[in-house]
Z-matrix of the N, CA and C atoms (Angstrom, degrees):
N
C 1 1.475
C 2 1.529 1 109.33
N 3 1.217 2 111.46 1 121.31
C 4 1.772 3 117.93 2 -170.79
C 5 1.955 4 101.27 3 -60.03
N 6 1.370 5 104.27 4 -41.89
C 7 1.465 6 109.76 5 -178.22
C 8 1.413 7 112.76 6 -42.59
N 9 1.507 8 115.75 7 -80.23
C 10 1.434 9 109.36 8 160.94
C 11 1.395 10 126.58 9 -30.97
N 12 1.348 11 139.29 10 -50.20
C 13 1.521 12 127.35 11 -177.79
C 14 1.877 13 107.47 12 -67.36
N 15 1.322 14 103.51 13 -2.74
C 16 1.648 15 107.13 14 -167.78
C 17 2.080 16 101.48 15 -90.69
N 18 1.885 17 94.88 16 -36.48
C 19 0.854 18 108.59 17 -175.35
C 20 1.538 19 118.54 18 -54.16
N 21 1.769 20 102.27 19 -60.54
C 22 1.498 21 130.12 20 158.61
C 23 1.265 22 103.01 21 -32.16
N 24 1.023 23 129.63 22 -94.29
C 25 1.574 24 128.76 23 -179.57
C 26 1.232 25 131.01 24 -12.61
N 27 1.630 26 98.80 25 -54.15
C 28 1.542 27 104.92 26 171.15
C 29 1.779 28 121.74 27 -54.09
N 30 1.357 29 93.85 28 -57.39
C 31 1.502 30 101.78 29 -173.40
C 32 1.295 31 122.68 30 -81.06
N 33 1.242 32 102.33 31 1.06
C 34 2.120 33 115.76 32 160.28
C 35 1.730 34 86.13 33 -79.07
N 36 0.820 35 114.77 34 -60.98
C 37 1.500 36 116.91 35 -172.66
C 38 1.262 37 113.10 36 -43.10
N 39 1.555 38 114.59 37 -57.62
C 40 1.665 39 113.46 38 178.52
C 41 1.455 40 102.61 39 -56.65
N 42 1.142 41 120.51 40 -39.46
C 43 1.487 42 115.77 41 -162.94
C 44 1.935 43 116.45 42 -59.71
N 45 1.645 44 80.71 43 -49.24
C 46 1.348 45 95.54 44 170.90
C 47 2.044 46 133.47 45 -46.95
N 48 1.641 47 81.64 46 -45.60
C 49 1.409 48 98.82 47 155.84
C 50 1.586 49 143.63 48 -58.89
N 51 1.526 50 83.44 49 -32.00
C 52 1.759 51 101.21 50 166.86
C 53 1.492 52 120.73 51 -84.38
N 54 0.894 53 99.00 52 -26.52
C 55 1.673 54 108.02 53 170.65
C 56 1.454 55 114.62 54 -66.33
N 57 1.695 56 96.32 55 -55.61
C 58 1.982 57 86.61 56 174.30
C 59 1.495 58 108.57 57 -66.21
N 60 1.501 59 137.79 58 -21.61
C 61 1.230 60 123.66 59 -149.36
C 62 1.954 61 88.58 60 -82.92
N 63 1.569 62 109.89 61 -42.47
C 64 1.780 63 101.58 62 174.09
C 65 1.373 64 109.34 63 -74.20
N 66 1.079 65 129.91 64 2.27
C 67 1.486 66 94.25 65 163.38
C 68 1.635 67 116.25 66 -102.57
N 69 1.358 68 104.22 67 -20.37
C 70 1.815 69 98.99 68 163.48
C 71 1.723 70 107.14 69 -76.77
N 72 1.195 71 130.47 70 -18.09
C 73 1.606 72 113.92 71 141.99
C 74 0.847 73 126.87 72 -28.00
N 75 1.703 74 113.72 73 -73.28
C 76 1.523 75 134.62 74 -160.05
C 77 1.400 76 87.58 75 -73.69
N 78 1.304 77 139.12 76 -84.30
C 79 1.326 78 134.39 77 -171.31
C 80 1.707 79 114.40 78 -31.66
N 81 1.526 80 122.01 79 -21.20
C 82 1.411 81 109.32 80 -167.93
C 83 1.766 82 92.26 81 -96.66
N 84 1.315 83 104.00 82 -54.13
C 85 1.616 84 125.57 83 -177.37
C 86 1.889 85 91.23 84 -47.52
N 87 0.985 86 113.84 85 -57.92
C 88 1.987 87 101.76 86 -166.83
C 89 1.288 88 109.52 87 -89.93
């Protein structure tokens, strides 16, 4: 089902996004 791989995608994506957003935290915060 294309929906699901769209779904997946997205939320690798958010994840991905969250990852850079803590490390320019950690990088600003330390």
């Amino acid at each position: 089902d294309p929906s699901v791989t769209d779904i997946a995608c997205a939320a690798l994506n958010g994840l991905k996004m969250g990852e850079k957003t803590l490390t320019v935290r950690r990088a600003t915060a330390g």
